[in-house]
Structures are given as C-alpha cells and as structure tokens.
C-alpha positions in Angstrom: 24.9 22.7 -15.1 25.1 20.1 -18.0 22.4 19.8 -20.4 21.5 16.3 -19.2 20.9 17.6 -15.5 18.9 20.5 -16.6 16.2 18.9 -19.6 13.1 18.4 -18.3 11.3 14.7 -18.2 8.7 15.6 -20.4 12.1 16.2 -22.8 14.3 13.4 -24.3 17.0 12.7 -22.8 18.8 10.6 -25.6 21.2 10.9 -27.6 23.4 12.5 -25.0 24.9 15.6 -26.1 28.2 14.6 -24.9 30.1 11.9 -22.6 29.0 12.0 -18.8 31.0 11.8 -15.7 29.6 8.8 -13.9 27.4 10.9 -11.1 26.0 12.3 -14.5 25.3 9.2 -15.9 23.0 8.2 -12.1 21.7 11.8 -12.3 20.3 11.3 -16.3 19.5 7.3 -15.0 17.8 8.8 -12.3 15.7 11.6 -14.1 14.6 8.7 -17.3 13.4 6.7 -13.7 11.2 9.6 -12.8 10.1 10.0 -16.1 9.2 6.2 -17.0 8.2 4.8 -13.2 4.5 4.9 -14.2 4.5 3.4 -17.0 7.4 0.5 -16.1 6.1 0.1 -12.8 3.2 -2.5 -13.2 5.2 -4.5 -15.4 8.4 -4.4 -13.2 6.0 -5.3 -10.1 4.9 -8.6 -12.1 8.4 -9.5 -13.1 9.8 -9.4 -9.8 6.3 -11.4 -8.6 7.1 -14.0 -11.3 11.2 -14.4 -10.2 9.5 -15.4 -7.3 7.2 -17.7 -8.0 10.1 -21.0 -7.0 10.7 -19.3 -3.8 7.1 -19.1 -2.7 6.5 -22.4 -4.1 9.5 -23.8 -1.7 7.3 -22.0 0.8 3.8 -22.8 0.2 3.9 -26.3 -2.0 7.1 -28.0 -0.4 9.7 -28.1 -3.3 10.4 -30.6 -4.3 9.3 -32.8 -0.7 5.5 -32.6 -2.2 3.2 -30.4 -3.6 4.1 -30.3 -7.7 7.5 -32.5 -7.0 11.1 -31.9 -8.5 9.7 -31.9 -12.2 7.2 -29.2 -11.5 10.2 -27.0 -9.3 12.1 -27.3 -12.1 8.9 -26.5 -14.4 8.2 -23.2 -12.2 11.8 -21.8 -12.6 12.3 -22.4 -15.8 8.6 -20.7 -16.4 9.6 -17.7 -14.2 12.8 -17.5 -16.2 10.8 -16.9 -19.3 8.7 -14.9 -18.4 10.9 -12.7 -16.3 13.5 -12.4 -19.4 10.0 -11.0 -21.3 9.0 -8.5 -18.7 12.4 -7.1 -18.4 12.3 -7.0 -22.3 8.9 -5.1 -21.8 10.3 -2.7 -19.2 13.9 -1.7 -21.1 12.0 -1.0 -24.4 9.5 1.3 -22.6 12.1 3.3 -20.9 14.1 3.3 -24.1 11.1 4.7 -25.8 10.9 7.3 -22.8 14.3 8.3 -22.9 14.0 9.4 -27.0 10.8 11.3 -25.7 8.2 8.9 -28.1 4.8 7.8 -26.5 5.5 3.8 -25.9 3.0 1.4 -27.3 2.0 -1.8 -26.0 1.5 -3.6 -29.2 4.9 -3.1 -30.2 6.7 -3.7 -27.2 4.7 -7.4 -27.0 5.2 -8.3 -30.0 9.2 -7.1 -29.9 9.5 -9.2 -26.9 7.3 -12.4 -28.4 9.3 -12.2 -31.5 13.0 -12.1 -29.9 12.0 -14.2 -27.1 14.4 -17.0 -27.3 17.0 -14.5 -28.3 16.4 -12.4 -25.2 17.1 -15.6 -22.9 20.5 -16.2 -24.3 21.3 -12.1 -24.0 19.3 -11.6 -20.8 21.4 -14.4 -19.0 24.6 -13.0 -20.9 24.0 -9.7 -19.4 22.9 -10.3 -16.1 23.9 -14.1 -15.6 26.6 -13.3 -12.8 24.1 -11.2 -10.3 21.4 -14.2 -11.3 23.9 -16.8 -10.3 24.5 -15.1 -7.1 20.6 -15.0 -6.4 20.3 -18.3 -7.5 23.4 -19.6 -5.0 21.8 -17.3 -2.0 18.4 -18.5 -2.4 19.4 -22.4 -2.7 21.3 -22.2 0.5 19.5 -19.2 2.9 18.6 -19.1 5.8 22.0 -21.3 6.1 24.3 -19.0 4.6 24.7 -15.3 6.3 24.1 -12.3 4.9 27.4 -11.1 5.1 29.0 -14.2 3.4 26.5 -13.5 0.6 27.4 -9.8 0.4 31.2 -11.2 -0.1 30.5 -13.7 -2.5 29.2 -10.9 -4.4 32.0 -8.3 -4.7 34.1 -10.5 -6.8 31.2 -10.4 -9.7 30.7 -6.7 -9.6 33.9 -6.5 -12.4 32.3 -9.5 -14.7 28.8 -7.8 -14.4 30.3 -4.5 -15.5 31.6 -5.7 -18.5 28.1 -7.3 -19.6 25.6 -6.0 -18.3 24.8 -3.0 -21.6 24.1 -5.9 -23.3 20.5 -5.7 -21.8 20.3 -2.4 -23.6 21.9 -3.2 -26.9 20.0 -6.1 -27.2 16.3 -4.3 -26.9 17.1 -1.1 -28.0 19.6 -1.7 -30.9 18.6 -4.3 -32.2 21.4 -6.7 -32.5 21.8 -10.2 -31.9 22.5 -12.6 -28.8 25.9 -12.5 -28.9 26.3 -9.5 -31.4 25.0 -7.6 -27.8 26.9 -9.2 -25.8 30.4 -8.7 -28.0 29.1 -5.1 -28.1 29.0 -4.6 -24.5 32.6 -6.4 -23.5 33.9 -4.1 -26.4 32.5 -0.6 -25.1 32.8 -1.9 -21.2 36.7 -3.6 -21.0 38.4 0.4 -21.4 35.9 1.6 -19.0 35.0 -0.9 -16.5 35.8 0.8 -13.6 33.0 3.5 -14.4 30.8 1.2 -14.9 31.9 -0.7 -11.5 31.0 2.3 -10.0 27.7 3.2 -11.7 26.7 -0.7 -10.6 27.9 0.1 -7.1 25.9 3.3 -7.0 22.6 1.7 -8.1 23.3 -1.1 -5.9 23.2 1.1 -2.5 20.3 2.9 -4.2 18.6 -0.1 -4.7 19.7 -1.0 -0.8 17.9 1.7 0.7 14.6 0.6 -0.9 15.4 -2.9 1.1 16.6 -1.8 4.1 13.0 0.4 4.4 11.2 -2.9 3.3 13.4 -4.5 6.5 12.8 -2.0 8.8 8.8 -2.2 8.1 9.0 -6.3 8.3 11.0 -5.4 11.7 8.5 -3.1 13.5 5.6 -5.3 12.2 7.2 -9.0 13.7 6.0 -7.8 17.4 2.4 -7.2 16.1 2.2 -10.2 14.4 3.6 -12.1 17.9 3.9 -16.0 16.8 2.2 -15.7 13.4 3.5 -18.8 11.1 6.1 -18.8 8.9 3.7 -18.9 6.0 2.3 -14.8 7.0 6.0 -13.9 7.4 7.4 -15.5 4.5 4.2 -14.0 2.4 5.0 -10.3 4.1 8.6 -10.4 2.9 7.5 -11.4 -0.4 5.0 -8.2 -0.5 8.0 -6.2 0.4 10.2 -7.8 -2.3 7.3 -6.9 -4.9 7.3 -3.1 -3.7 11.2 -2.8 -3.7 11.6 -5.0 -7.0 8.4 -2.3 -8.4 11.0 0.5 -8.1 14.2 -0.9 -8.2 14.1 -2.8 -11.6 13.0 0.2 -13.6 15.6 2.3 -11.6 18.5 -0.3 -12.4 17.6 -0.5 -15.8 17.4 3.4 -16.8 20.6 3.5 -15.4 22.1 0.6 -17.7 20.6 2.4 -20.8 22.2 5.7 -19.9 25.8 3.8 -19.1 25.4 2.3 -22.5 25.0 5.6 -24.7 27.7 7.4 -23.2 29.8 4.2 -23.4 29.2 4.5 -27.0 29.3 7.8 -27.2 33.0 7.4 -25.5 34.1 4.9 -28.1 32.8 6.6 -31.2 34.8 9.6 -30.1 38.4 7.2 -29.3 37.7 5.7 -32.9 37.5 9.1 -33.9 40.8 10.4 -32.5 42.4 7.1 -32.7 41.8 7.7 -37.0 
C-alpha cells in the first residue's frame, strides 16, 4: 500500500512522496475530499447556487421577455460569473490548505480571493473555459437539444480541458500569474494528457452518480407532485443541483490539486534525468 493510500486525513497529504498512478491520484483526490468536505461544503453549495442564479431567472423573471430585461440577464451572468470564479477561489485555497495539513483561515482566503479577483477570472475561464462553454451552449439551447447530443458535444473537449484545467490549482495555490498558470499547466499537462484525460473521466462518472441519485429522487417525486407547475419542478431540480454541486465541486477540485503535484512532481524528475 503506497504511502498516499495509507496517511490518515487528519495527516497532510502534500507534497506527494513520489509520482502516482492515476487511480492513486482519485484515491489521494478522494481522501483530501473526505478531509476538506466540511469545511468546502457551504461555500461550494453557494457557488453552484450563484452559477445558477441566470437559469432560475430565465425561470422565474422571464429573461430577457420581462422581468429585469436583456441588460439585467446579462447583468445576472456576468455577476454570477464573479462571484462563482471567487467562491471556487475560496474552495481550492481551503483544500489546498487541507492537503498541507494547516488549519485554513477565513480572513486569508477572502482577502486572497478579493485581492486576485480580476486575475482569477482570466485563469478561472483559462482553466475551465471549455466545460463552461459546454454548460453555457446546453443551457442556451435545453430542453431543445437532447441529452445525448450534449453528452457528444462534450467528448471532444475532454483533451483541451486536460491540458488546462491545473491551472485552477497553480493559480491559487502557487501563486502565479493569469497566464504564467495557465503556460504552467499546458507545459506539465501536453506529455501527460492522456492521464489526465482519464483522471477527468473518472471524476466525471463520479460526479455522475451524485446526478443520476438527484434524478432518480426528482423521478419518484414527479407522481406525488401530479400536475404541480413548472415553477415547483424547475425549483426541485435546482435544489437537487445545489446538493450534487455541494459535493461535487469540492470533489472535482481535490482531485485537480492532486493531478497537479504529481504532474509536477513528474516533470521535475524528466528535468532531472533529461540533465
């Protein structure tokens, strides 16, 4: 048993002690989750409720047909985007601080987050700006478009997203620059995509099983609800969003940490051989 499966959570689990095979990599992602749910949970919660403030106000206000009007649609997202980009800021540094086994603090992490703000935006969308176009595309076009024809539109961004998506971690928990994290991560990721593809795989049907429970409640509670309006269903699914969002995020981003130290870890030791 490796020394990352076998360290407690009360125990850091960074640096890694050497480079992990890729089910090690979920395994150490998945133990850093346990560790840091907790604390990332409320925070993950509101971040997923604020990504879906346009939706619900498509839903409740009209969109852009009344209600606040195209300007304030426009206002909404581009609020939600902020804010989201913070939280998810929030979230990474507190599992980052978990993972080195320090006791986070909440004054630090805000005012990290305030202070790199309009940094974060430009690396949060670098890292993750393929999987947020796809939401973005699905959410502008469902009902209309099926689920499968989403779910095929997405496999083609799985290699793009893997080559980007550590720059969420070395963004917060480096330190570097926009763009500095983003150069980091195609540099560490373009050797090793495929493990990377499949760590992003992995999470994803994680991730999946959280929403298919979420579906299956939604399912068995349509009948009791009989005719109710679209306005209760559409506010149930929401709920059910929040509570898979609540674990998921945190879940998704321990793994990317994780992926991004032994990805480091793996280059440090070619520069080392290759010198």
């Amino acid at each position: 048993m490796s020394r990352a499966q076998s360290l407690p959570a009360s125990v850091s689990l960074l640096p890694l002690p050497r480079p992990l095979m890729t089910g090690e990599v979920l395994d150490a992602a998945n133990r850093l989750f346990r560790a840091g749910l907790l604390r990332c949970m409320p925070y993950s919660a509101l971040a997923v409720l604020v990504l879906e403030l346009p939706s619900l106000n498509d839903i409740f206000l009209g969109g852009g047909k009344g209600g606040l009007g195209s300007a304030g649609r426009y206002l909404i997202f581009a609020l939600s985007l902020l804010f989201g980009v913070a939280l998810l800021g929030v979230v990474t540094l507190r599992l980052s601080e978990v993972s080195r086994g320090m006791k986070p603090r909440f004054r630090t992490e805000l005012w990290t987050v305030f202070r790199r703000w309009p940094s974060a935006v430009i690396a949060t969308l670098g890292a993750l700006g393929f999987p947020v176009l796809l939401y973005v595309v699905a959410s502008l076009f469902n009902p209309f478009l099926p689920n499968i024809l989403v779910f095929a539109m997405g496999l083609p961004l799985i290699w793009p997203t893997a080559l980007f998506a550590v720059a969420l971690p070395a963004f917060w928990c480096d330190g570097l620059g926009p763009f500095a994290a983003i150069a980091q991560a195609m540099r560490i990721s373009r050797r090793r995509s495929w493990r990377m593809v499949g760590a992003i795989l992995a999470s994803a049907c994680l991730v999946m099983v959280f929403y298919v429970l979420a579906a299956i409640i939604v399912g068995l509670m349509s009948p009791l609800l009989g005719r109710a309006d679209l306005y209760l269903i559409a506010t149930i699914r929401s709920m059910m969003s929040l509570v898979v969002g609540a674990f998921g995020v945190p879940f998704v981003v321990a793994m990317l940490i994780v992926a991004y130290e032994d990805l480091k870890l793996r280059e440090l030791e070619r520069r080392g051989a290759a010198a």
